[in-house]
C-alpha positions in Angstrom: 38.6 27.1 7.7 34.9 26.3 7.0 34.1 25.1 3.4 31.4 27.1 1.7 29.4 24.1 1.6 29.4 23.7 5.5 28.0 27.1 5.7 25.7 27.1 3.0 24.1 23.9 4.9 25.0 23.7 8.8 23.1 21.0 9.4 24.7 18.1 7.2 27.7 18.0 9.5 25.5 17.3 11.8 23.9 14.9 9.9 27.2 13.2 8.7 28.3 12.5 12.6 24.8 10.9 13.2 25.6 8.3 10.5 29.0 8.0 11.7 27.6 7.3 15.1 25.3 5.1 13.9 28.1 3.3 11.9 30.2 3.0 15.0 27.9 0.8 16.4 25.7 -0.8 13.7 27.9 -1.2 11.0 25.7 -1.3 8.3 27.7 0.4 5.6 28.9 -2.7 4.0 25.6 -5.2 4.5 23.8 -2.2 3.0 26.2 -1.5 0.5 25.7 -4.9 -0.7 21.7 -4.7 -0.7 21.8 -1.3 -2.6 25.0 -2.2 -5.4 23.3 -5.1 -6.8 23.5 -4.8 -10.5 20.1 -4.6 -12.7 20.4 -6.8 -15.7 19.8 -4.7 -19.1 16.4 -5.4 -20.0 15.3 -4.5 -16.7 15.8 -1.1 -17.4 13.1 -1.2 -19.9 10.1 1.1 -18.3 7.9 -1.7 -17.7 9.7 -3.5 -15.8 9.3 -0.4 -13.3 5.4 -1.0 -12.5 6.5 -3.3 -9.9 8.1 -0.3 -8.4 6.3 2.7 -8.8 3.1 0.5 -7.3 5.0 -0.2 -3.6 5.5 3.9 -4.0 2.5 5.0 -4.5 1.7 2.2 -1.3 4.2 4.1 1.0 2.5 7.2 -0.4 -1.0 6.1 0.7 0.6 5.0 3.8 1.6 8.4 4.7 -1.3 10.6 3.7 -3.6 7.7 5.4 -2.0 8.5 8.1 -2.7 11.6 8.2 -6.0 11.7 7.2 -6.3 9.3 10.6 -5.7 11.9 12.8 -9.1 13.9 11.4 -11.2 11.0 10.7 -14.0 9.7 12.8 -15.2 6.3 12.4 -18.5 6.5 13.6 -22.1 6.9 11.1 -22.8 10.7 13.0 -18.9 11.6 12.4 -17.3 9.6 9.4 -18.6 12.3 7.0 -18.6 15.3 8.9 -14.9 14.4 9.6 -14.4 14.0 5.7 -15.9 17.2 5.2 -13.8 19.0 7.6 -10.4 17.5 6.2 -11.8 18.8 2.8 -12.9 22.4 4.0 -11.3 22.8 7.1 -7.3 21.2 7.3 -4.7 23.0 5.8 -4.4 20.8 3.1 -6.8 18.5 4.1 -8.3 18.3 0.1 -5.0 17.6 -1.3 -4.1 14.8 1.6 -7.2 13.4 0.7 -7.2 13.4 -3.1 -3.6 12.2 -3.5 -4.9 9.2 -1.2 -7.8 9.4 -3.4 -5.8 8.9 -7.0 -3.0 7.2 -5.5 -5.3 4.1 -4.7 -6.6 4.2 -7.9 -2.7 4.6 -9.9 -1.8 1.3 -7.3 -4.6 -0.8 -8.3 -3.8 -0.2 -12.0 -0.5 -0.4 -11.9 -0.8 -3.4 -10.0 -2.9 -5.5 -12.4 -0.6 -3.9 -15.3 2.3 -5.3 -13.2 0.6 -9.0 -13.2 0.5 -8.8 -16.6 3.8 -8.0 -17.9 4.5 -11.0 -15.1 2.6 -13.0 -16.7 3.1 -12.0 -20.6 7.1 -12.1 -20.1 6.8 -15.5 -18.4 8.3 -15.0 -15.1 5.7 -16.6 -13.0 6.8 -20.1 -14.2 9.1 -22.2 -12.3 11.2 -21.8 -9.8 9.5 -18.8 -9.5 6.1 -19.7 -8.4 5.8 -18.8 -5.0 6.4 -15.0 -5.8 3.7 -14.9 -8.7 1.1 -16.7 -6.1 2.3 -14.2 -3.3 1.4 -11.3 -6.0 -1.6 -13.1 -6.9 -2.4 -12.6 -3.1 -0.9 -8.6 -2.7 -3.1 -8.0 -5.7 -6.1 -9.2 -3.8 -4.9 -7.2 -1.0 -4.9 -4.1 -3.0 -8.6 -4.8 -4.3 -9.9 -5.4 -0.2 -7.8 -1.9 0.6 -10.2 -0.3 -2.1 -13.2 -1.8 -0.8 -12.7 -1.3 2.9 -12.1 2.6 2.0 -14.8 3.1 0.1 -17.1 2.8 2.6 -15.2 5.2 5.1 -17.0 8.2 3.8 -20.3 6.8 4.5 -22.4 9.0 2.1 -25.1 7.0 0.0 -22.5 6.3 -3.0 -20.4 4.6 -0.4 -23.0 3.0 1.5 -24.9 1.2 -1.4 -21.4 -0.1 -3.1 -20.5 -1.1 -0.3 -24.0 -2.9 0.2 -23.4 -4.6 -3.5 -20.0 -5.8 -2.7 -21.0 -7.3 0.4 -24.0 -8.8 -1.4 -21.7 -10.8 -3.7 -19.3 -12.0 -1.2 -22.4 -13.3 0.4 -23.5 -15.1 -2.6 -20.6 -17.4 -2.6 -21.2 -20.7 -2.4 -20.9 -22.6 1.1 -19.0 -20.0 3.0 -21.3 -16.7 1.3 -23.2 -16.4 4.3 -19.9 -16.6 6.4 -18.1 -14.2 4.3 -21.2 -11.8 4.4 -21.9 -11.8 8.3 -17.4 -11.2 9.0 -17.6 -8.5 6.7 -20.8 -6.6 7.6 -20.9 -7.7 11.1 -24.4 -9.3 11.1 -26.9 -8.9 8.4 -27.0 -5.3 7.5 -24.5 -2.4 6.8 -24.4 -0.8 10.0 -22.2 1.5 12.3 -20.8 -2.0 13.0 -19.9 -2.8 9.6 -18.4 0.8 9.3 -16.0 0.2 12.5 -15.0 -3.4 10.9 -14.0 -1.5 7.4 -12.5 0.7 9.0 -10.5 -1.8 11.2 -9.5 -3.7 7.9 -8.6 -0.7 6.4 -5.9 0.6 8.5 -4.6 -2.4 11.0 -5.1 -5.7 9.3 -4.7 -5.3 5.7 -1.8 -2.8 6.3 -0.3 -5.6 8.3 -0.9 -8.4 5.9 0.2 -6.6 2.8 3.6 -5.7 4.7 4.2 -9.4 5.4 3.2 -10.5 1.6 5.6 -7.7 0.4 8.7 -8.8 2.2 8.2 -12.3 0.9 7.8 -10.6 -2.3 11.0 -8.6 -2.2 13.0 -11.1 -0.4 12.1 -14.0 -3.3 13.0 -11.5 -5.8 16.3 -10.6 -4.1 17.0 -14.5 -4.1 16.5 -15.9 -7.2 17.1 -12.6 -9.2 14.3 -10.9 -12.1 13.1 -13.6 -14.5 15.0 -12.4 -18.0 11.5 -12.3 -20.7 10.7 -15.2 -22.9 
């Protein structure tokens, strides 16, 4: 006799004989079990001890609505905005995609820096957890690049000249400035090339680092546990 749950939902038999397949030859029920039962002390609960959290959200977020915003965009100076202006006007929800990108970047650079500072307030950068406030010190910096690289995608004037200024100061560095300008603009100017290097930034290497930085992250976490606050 078929429950009424299988027939209100046909497809999670389905589903549950896929996992049991999958268990059947992976058996990851009990190494997963193990990741997912660890016990959260009590003052971890505490709301602020969430920014951590709700930041690598809102980055899986931006990874799936940059995604898709990929598939429209056009990284060239005659099509970068009249690509952004067709996902705005044009994509079925093309102006939504691109505002939750939009307002998620900004939430995850926030929460970010709000995350550093509870870090740092409650004392859990000190020893033996160093290496996992330096590797935040770095995945912050990593947020701040994603925001610059992508403000110059839409190449209107807004983005153009900000992105001129920023590019400007990382020239004025001492010793390496005018390394650090020429890498980033791709000679001496903002141009189309430094438009196709932004945008190469944006969505290969900086997703790329960030994802190594991150499992460090979680993985020294995982180890030595969540600091307890001074």
């Amino acid at each position: 006799m078929t429950s009424n749950w299988t027939t209100r939902a046909p497809w999670k038999p389905l589903l549950l004989r896929a996992v049991d397949w999958t268990e059947e030859r992976f058996h990851l029920k009990e190494p997963l079990g193990k990741v997912l039962s660890k016990p959260v002390p009590m003052f971890a609960t505490a709301w602020y001890y969430c920014l951590g959290g709700i930041s690598f959200a809102l980055f899986a977020v931006l990874g799936i609505t940059g995604i898709m915003l990929a598939f429209y965009y056009q990284p060239t100076p005659e099509g970068a905005y009249a690509s952004i202006q067709y996902i705005e006007n044009e994509v079925l929800f093309g102006s939504a995609i691109r505002a939750i990108h939009h307002w998620s970047a900004n939430g995850m650079v926030v929460l970010v820096v709000a995350h550093m500072l509870r870090v740092f307030i409650t004392g859990a950068f000190k020893p033996p957890r160093e290496l996992n406030w330096m590797s935040g010190v770095f995945l912050l910096v990593i947020t701040l690049a994603f925001g610059l690289t992508g403000y110059l995608l839409p190449w209107d004037q807004t983005a153009f000249w900000a992105s001129t200024v920023a590019t400007e100061i990382a020239g004025a560095e001492p010793g390496i400035g005018n390394l650090a300008l020429v890498f980033l603009r791709g000679g001496w100017e903002v141009t189309a090339v430094t438009l196709s290097r932004f945008f190469a930034l944006h969505v290969l290497v900086l997703p790329a680092v960030i994802i190594l930085f991150l499992v460090a992250h979680f993985f020294m976490i995982r180890r030595q546990g969540i600091a307890r606050p001074l």
